[in-house]
Structures are given as structure tokens and as C-alpha cells.
C-alpha positions in Angstrom: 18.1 -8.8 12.8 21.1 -7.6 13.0 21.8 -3.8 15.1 22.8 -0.8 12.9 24.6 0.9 16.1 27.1 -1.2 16.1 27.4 -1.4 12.5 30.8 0.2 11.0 29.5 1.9 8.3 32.7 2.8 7.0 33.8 -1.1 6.2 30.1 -1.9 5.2 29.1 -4.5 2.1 26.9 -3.9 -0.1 25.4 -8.0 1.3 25.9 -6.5 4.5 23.7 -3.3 4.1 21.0 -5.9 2.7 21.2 -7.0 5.7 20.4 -3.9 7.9 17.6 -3.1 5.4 14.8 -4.6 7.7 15.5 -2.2 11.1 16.7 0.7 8.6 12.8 1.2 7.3 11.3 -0.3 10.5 13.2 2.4 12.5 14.5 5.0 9.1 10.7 6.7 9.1 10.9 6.1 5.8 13.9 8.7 4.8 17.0 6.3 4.8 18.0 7.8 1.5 18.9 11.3 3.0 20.2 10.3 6.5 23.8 12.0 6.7 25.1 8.6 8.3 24.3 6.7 4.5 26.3 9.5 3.0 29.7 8.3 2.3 28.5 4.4 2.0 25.8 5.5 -1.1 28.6 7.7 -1.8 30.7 4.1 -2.4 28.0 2.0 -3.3 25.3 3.9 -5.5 23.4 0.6 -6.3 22.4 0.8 -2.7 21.3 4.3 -2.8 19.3 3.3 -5.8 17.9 0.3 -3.6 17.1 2.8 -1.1 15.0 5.3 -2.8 13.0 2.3 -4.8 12.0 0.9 -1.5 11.4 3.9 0.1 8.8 4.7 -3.2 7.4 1.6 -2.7 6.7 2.0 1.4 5.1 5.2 0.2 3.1 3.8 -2.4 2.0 0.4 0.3 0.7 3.5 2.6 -1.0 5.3 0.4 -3.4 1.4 0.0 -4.1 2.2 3.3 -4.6 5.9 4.1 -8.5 7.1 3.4 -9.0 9.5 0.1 -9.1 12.8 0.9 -12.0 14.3 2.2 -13.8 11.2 1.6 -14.2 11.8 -2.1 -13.7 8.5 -4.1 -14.1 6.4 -1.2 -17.7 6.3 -1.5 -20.0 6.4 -4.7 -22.2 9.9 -5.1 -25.8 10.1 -4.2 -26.1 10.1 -8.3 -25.1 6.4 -8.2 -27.2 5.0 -5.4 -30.1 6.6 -6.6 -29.5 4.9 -10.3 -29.1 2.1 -8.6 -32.6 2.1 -7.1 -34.6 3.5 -10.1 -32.9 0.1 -12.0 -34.0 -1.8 -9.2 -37.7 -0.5 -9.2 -37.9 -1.3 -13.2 -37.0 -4.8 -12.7 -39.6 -7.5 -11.5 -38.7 -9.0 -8.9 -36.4 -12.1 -7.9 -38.8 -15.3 -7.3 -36.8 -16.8 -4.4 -37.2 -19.3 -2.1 -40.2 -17.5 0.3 -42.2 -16.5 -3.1 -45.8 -18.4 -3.4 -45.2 -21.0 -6.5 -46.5 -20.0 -9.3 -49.7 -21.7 -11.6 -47.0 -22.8 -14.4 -46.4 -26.0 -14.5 -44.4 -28.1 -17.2 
């Protein structure tokens, strides 16, 4: 990985931005797209501005998978549910499984 403090931003690829991409968002908090150093480059190279700000919507996005809802709404289901869930499970008859007596049918 290469070290964007020695990087010469003024002389800077597009292939070589690519390159700094990595340690930019590792390091950026997520803002690349409006630090003052990136001006005159996205300024030059508006592709990689572009690049920036999809990336930096997809970071956000890839958080949000792991950030809980809320105030706890969604993540669990309402008291409504779990107690539809066990009315349906009083009406059925229950699951013969392998510790249930046999029963007198035979074939």
C-alpha cells in the first residue's frame, strides 16, 4: 500500500489515485470526496471524483448492514407475531418424533 504523504498530488494519475484508494477510505473517514487536498486533482480528473463519491455511498450503505435499527424497531418481530405464532402452534397436533410411543397402526 502505497503512502498518500508522500504522494504529489499535483502530478497524480488517474491509475495512480487507484492506487491510493485503499489507505484513502481506511484513513479518509469516509469523506474523501470533500477533502480540500482532492480539490484540484477531481478538479482534473472528474471520473475520479465520480469514483469517489460511488464508493463512499457504498461504505455508507456496507455500514448501515451492520448498524442496529433504530430504537430496536424492525430488528425484532412484535408481540403480535410471537403470539400468532403460538396460537398456530396450539391448533396443530403434534410432531410424532423419535421419543413418541409407536402407535397401534400397522400396515
Amino acid at each position: 500500500m502505497k503512502d498518500i504523504a508522500s504522494a504529489n498530488l499535483d502530478k497524480m494519475t488517474p491509475a495512480e489515485f487507484e492506487e491510493y484508494l485503499p489507505e484513502l477510505f481506511e484513513s479518509g473517514g469516509g469523506s474523501i470526496s470533500k477533502d480540500p487536498r482532492f480539490t484540484n486533482f477531481f478538479k482534473a480528473h472528474p471520473d475520479c471524483e465520480a469514483l469517489v463519491r460511488d464508493l463512499e455511498i457504498i461504505a455508507e450503505q456496507a455500514k448501515s448492514l451492520f448498524e442496529p435499527a433504530g430504537d430496536g424497531v424492525g430488528s425484532e418481530p412484535s408481540d403480535a407475531v410471537w403470539s400468532n405464532i403460538a396460537s398456530k402452534l396450539k391448533k396443530e397436533p403434534p410432531i410424532m418424533g423419535a421419543d413418541a410411543p409407536p402407535t397401534d397402526k400397522q400396515n
